[in-house]
TIBA-564651 format. One record per atom (N, C-alpha, C): residue number from 1; residue in three letters; z, y, x; atom name. Coordinates in steps of 0.02 Angstrom, whole numbers, plus 50000, padded with zeros to 5 digits. Layout:
REM residues N
DRENVO|i|aa|up|north|east|at
DRENVO|NUM|ALA|Z|Y|X|CA
...
REM end
This chain:
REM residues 137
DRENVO|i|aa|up|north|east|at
DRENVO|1|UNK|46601|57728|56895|N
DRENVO|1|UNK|46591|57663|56924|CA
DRENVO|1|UNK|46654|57639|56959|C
DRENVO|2|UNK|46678|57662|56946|N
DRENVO|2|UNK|46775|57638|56958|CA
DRENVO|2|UNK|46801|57578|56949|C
DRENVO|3|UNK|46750|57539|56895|N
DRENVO|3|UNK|46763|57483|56858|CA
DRENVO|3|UNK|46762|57440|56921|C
DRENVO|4|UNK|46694|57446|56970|N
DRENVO|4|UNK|46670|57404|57013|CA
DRENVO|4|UNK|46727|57401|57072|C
DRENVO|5|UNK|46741|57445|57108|N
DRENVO|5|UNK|46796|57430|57143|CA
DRENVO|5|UNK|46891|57482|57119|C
DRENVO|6|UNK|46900|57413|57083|N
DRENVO|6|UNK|46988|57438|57046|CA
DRENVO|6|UNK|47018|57448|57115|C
DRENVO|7|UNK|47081|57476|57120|N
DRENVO|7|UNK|47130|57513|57151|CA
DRENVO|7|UNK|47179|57432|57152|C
DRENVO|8|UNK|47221|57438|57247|N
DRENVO|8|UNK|47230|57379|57232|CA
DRENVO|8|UNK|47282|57353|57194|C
DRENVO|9|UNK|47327|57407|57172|N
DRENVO|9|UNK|47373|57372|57095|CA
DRENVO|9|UNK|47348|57353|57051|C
DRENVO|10|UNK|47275|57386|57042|N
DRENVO|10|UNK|47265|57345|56957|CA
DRENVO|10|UNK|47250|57284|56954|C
DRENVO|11|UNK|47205|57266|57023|N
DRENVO|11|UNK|47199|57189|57053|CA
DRENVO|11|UNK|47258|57149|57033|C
DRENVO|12|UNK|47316|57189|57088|N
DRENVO|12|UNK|47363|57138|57081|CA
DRENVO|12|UNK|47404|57113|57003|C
DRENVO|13|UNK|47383|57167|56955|N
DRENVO|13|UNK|47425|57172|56894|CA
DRENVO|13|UNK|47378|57124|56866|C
DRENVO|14|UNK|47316|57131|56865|N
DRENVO|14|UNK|47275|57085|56834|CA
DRENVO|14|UNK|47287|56987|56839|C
DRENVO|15|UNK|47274|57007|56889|N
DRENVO|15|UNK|47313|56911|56936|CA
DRENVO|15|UNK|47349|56896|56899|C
DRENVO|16|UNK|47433|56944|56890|N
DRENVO|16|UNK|47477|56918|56876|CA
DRENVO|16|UNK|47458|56923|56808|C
DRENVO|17|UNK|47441|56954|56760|N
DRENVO|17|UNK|47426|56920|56707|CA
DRENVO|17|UNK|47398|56850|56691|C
DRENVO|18|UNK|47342|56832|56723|N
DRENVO|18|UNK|47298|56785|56746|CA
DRENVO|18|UNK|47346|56727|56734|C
DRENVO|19|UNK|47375|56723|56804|N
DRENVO|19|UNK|47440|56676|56838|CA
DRENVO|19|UNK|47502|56679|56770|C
DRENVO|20|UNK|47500|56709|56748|N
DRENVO|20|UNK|47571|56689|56677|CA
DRENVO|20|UNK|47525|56670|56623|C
DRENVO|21|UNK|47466|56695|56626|N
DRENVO|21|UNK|47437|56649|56560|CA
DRENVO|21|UNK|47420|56587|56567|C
DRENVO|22|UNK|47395|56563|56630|N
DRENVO|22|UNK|47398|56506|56669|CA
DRENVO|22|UNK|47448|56455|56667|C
DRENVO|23|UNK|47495|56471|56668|N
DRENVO|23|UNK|47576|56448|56671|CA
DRENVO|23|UNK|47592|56429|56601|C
DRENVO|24|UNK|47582|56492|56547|N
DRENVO|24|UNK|47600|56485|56481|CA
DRENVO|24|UNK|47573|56421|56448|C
DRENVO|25|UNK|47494|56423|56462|N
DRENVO|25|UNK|47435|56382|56431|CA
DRENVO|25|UNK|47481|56300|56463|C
DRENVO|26|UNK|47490|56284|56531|N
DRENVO|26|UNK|47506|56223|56550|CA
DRENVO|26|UNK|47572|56216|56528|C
DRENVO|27|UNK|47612|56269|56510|N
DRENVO|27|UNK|47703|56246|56479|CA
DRENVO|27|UNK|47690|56240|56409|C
DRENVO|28|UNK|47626|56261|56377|N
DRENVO|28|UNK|47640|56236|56323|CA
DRENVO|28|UNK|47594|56190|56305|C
DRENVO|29|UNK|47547|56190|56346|N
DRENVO|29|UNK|47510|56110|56326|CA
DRENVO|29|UNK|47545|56041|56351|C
DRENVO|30|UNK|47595|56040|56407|N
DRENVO|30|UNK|47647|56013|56433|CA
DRENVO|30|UNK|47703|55995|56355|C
DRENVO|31|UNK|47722|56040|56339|N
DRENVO|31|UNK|47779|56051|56283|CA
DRENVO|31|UNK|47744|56009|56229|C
DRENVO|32|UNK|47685|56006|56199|N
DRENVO|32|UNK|47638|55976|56165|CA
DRENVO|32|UNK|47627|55911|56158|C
DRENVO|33|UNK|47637|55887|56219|N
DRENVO|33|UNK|47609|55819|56251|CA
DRENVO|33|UNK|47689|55789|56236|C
DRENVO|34|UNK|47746|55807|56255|N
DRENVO|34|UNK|47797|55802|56256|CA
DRENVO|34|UNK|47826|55782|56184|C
DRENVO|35|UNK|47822|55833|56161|N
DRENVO|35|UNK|47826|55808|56076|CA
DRENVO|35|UNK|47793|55752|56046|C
DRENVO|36|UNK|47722|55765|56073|N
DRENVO|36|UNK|47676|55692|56007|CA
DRENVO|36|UNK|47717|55653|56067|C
DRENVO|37|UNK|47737|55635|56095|N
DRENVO|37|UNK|47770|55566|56157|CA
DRENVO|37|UNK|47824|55534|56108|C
DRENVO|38|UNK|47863|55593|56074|N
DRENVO|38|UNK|47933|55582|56080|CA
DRENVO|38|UNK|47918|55564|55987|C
DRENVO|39|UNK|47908|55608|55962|N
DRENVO|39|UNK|47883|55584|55884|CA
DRENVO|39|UNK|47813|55576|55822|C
DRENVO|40|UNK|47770|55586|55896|N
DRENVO|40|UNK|47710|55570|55860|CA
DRENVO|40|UNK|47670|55610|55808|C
DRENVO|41|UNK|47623|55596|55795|N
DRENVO|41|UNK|47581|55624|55712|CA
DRENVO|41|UNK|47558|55554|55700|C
DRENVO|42|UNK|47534|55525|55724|N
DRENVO|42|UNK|47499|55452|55698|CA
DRENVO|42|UNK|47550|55401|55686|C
DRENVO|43|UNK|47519|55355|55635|N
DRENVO|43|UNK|47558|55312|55606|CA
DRENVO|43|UNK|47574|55260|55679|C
DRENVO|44|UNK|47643|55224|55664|N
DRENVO|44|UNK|47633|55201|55733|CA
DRENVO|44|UNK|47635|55131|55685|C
DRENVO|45|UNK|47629|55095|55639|N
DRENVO|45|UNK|47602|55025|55626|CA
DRENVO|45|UNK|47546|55032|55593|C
DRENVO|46|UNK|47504|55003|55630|N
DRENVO|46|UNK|47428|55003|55594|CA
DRENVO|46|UNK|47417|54966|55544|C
DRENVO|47|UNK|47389|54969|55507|N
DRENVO|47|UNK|47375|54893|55446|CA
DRENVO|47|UNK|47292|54872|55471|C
DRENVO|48|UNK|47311|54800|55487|N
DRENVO|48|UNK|47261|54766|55487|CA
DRENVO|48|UNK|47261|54726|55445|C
DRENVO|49|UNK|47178|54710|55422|N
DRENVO|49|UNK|47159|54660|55379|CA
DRENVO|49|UNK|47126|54638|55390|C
DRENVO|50|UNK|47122|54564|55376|N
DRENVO|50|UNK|47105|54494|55370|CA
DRENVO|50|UNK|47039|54481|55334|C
DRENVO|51|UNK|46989|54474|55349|N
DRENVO|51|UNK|46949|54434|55319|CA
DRENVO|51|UNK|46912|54382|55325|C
DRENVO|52|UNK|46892|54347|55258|N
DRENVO|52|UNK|46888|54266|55270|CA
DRENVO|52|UNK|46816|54290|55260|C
DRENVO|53|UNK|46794|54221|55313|N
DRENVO|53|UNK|46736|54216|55323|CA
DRENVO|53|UNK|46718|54135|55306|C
DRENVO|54|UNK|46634|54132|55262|N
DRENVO|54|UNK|46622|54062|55241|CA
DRENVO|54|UNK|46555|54048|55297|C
DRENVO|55|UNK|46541|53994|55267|N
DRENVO|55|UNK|46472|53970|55282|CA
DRENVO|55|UNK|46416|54013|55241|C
DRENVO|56|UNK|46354|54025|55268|N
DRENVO|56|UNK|46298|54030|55231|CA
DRENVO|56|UNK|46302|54016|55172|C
DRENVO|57|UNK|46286|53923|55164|N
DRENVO|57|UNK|46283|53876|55130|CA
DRENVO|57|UNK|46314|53868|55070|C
DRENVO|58|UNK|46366|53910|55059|N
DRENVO|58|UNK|46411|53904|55039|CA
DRENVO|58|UNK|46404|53927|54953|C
DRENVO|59|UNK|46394|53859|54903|N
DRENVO|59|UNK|46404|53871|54849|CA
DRENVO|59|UNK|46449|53878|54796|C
DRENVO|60|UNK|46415|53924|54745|N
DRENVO|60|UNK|46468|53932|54680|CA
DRENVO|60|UNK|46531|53904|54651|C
DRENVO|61|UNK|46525|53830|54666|N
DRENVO|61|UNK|46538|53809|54637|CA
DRENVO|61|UNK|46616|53767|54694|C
DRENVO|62|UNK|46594|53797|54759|N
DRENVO|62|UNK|46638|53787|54805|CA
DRENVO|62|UNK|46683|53845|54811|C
DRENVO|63|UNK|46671|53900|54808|N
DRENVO|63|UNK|46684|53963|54791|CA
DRENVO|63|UNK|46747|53972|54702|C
DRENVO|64|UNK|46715|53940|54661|N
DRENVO|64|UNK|46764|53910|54617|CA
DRENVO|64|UNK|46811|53884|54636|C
DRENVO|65|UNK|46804|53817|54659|N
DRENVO|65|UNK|46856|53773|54689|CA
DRENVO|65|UNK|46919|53796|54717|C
DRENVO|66|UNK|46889|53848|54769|N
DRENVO|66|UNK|46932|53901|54810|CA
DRENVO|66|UNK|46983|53925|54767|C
DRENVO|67|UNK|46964|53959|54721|N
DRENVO|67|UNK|46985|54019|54690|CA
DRENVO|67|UNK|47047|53971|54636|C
DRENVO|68|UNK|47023|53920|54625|N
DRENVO|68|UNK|47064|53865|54571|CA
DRENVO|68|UNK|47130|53842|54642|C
DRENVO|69|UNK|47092|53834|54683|N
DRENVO|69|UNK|47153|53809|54723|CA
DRENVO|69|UNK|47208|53849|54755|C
DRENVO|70|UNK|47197|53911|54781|N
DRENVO|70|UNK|47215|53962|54786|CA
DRENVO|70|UNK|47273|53972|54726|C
DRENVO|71|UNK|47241|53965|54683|N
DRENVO|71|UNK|47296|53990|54610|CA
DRENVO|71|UNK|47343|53932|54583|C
DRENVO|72|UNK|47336|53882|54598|N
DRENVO|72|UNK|47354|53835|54609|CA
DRENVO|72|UNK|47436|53837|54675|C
DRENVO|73|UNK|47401|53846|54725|N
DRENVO|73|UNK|47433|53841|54758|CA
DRENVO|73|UNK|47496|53898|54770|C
DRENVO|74|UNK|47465|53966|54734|N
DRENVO|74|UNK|47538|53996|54729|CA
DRENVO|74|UNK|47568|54020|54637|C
DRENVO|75|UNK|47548|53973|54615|N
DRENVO|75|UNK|47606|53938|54564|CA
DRENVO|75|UNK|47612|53890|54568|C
DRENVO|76|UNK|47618|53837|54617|N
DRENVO|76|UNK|47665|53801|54643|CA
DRENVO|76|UNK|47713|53839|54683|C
DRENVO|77|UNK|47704|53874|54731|N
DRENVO|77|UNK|47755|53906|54768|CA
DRENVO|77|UNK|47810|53973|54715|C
DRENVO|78|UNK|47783|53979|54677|N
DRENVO|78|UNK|47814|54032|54612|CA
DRENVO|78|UNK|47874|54010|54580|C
DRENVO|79|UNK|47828|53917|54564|N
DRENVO|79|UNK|47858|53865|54507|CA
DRENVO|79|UNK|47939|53838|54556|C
DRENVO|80|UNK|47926|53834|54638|N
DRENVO|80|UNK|47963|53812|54660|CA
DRENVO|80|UNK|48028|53873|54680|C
DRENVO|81|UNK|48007|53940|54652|N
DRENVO|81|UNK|48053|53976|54674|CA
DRENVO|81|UNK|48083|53985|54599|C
DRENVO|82|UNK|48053|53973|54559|N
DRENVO|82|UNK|48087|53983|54483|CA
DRENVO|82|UNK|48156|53914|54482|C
DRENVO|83|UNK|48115|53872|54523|N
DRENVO|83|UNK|48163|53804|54520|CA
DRENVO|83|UNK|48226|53802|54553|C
DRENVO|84|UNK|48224|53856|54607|N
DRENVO|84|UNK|48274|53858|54673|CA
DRENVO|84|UNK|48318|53916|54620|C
DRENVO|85|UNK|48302|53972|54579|N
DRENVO|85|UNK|48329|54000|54543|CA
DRENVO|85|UNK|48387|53969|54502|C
DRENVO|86|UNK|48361|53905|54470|N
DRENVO|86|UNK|48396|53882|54411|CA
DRENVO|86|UNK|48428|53846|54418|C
DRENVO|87|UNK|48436|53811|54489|N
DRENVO|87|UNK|48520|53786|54514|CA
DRENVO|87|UNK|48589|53847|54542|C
DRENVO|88|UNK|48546|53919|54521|N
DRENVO|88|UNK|48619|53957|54544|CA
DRENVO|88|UNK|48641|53974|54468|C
DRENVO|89|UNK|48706|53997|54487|N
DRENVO|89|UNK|48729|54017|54421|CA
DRENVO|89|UNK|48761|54078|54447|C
DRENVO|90|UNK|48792|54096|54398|N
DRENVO|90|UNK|48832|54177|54396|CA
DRENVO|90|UNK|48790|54242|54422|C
DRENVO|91|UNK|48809|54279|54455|N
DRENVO|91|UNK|48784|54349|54495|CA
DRENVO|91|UNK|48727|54338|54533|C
DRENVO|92|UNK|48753|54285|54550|N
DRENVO|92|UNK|48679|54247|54636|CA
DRENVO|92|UNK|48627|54227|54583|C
DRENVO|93|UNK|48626|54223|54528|N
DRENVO|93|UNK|48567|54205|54484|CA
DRENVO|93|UNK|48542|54278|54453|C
DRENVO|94|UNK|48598|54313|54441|N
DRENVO|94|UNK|48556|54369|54412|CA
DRENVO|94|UNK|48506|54420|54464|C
DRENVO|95|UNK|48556|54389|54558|N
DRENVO|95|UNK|48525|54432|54589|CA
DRENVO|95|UNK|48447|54413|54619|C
DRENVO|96|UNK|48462|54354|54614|N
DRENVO|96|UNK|48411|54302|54630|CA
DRENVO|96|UNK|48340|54318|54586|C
DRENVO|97|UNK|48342|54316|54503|N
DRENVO|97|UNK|48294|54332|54466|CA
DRENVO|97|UNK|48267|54398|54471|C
DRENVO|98|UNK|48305|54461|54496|N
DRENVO|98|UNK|48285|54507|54511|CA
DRENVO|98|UNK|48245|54518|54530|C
DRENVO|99|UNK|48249|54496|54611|N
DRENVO|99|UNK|48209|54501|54696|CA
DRENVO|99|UNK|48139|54449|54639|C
DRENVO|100|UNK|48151|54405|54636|N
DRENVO|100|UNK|48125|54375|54587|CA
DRENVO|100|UNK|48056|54399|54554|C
DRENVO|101|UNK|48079|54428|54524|N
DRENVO|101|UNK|48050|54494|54470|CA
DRENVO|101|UNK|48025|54556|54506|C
DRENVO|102|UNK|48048|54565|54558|N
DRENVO|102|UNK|48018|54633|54596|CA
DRENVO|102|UNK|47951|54605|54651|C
DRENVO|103|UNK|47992|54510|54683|N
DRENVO|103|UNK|47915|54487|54713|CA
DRENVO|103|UNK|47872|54503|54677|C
DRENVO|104|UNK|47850|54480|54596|N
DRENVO|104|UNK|47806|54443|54568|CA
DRENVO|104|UNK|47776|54513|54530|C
DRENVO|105|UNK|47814|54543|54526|N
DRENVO|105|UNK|47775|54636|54497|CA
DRENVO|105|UNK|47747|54661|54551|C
DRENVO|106|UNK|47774|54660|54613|N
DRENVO|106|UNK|47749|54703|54662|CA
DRENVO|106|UNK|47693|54660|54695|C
DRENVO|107|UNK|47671|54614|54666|N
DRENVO|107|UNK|47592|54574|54704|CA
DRENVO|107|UNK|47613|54544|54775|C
DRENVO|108|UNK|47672|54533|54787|N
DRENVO|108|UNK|47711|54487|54842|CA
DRENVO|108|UNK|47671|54437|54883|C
DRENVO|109|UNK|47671|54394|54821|N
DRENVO|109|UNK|47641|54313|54815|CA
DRENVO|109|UNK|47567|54319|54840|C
DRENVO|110|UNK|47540|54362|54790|N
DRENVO|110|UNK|47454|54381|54839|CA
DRENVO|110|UNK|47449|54386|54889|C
DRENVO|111|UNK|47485|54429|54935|N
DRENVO|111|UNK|47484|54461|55002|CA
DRENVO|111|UNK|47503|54383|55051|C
DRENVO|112|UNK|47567|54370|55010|N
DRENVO|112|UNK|47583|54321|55075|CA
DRENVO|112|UNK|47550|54238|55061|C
DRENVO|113|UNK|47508|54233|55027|N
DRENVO|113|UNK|47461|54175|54989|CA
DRENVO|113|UNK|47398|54209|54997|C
DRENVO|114|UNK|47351|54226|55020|N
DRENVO|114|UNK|47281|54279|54997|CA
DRENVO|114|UNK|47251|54203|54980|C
DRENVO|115|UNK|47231|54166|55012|N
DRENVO|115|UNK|47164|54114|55019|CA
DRENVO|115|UNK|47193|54056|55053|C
DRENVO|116|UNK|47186|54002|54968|N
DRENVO|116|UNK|47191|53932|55010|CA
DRENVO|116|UNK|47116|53895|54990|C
DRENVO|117|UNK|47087|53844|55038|N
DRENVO|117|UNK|47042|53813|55034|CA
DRENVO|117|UNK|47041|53747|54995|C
DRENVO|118|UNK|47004|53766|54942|N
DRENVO|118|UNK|47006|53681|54907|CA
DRENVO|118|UNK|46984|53625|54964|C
DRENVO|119|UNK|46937|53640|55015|N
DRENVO|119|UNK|46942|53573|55058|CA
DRENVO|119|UNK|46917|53623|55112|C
DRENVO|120|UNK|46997|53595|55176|N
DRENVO|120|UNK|46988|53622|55235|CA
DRENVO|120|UNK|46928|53600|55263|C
DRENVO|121|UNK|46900|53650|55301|N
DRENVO|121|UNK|46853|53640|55369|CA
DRENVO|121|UNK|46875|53623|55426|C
DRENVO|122|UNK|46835|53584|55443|N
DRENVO|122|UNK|46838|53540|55504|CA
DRENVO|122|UNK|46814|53570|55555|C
DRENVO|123|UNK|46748|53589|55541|N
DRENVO|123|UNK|46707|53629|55586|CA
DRENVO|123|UNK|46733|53685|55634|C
DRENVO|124|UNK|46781|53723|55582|N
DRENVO|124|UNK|46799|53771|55620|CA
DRENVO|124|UNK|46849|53771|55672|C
DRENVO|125|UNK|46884|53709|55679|N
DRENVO|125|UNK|46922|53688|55728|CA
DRENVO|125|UNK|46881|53672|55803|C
DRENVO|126|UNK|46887|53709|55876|N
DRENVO|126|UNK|46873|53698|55918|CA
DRENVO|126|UNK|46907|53665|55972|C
DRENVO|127|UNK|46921|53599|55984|N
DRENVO|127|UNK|46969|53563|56023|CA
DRENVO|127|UNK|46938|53572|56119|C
DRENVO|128|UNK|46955|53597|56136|N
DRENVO|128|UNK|46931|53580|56212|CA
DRENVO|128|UNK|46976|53510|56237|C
DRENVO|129|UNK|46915|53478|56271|N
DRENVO|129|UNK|46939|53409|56301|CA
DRENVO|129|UNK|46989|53405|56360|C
DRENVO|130|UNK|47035|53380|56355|N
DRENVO|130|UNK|47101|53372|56441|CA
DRENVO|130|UNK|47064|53360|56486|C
DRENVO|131|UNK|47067|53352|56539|N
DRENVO|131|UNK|47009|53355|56597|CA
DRENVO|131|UNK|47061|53271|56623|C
DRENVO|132|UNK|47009|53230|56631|N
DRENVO|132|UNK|47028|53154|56644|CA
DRENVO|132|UNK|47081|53146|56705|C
DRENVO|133|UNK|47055|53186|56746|N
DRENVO|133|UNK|47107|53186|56818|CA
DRENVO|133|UNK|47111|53249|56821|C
DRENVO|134|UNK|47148|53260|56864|N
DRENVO|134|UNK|47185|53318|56883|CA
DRENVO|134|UNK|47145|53347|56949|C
DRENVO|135|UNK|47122|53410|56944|N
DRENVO|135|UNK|47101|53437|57007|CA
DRENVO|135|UNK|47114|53418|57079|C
DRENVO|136|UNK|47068|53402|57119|N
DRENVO|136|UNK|47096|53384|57189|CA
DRENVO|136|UNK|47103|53463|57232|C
DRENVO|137|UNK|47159|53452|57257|N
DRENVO|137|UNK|47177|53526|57291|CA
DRENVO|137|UNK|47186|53509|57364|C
REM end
């Protein structure tokens, strides 16, 4: 029954184990914290996305419209970069058709065009009114 009362070195040897594992555990959960600070694991730009929201109400055939105008609207913006193309000449044209060619493969135009409205909403505009006079203070 020796176990019950140790001798007082083994006490003290015990502690100090105790006390450096103590130490170890906080220098390296310290050291830990330190690192993800400095370079991370998580992505540090998030991607957010956008989504459009309609009315209930909202029919097929408005939903068409959309989708016509939308496509519409970025081949016009396509048509107008093909146009800005064909006043350069020499190198600045070949470099031009490139970027060109790498927008229009790599789905560019989608991303920065997603959704145009064949006929804007009104509704969704919330104007708050100027206040007639000015606060008395």
């Amino acid at each position: 029954m020796a176990f019950l009362d140790p001798p007082d070195a083994t006490q003290r040897r015990r502690r100090y184990w105790i006390a450096a594992g103590a130490v170890l555990a906080t220098t390296i959960l310290m050291t830990m914290f330190l690192i993800e600070s400095r370079w991370g694991y998580s992505k540090q730009d998030p991607i957010i996305i956008y989504a459009q929201s309609w009315k209930a109400d909202r029919s097929r055939e408005d939903a068409i419209a959309d989708v016509k105008a939308t496509k519409a609207a970025r081949e016009a913006r396509l048509a107008e970069a093909r146009a800005a193309i064909a006043t350069l000449s020499g190198q600045a044209k070949i470099d031009a058709q490139a970027q060109y060619d790498a927008y229009v493969e790599g789905g560019g135009f989608k991303r920065d065009l997603p959704y145009v409205a064949a006929e804007p909403s009104v509704e969704g505009i919330v104007r708050v009114p100027a206040p007639a006079e000015p606060p008395i203070e």
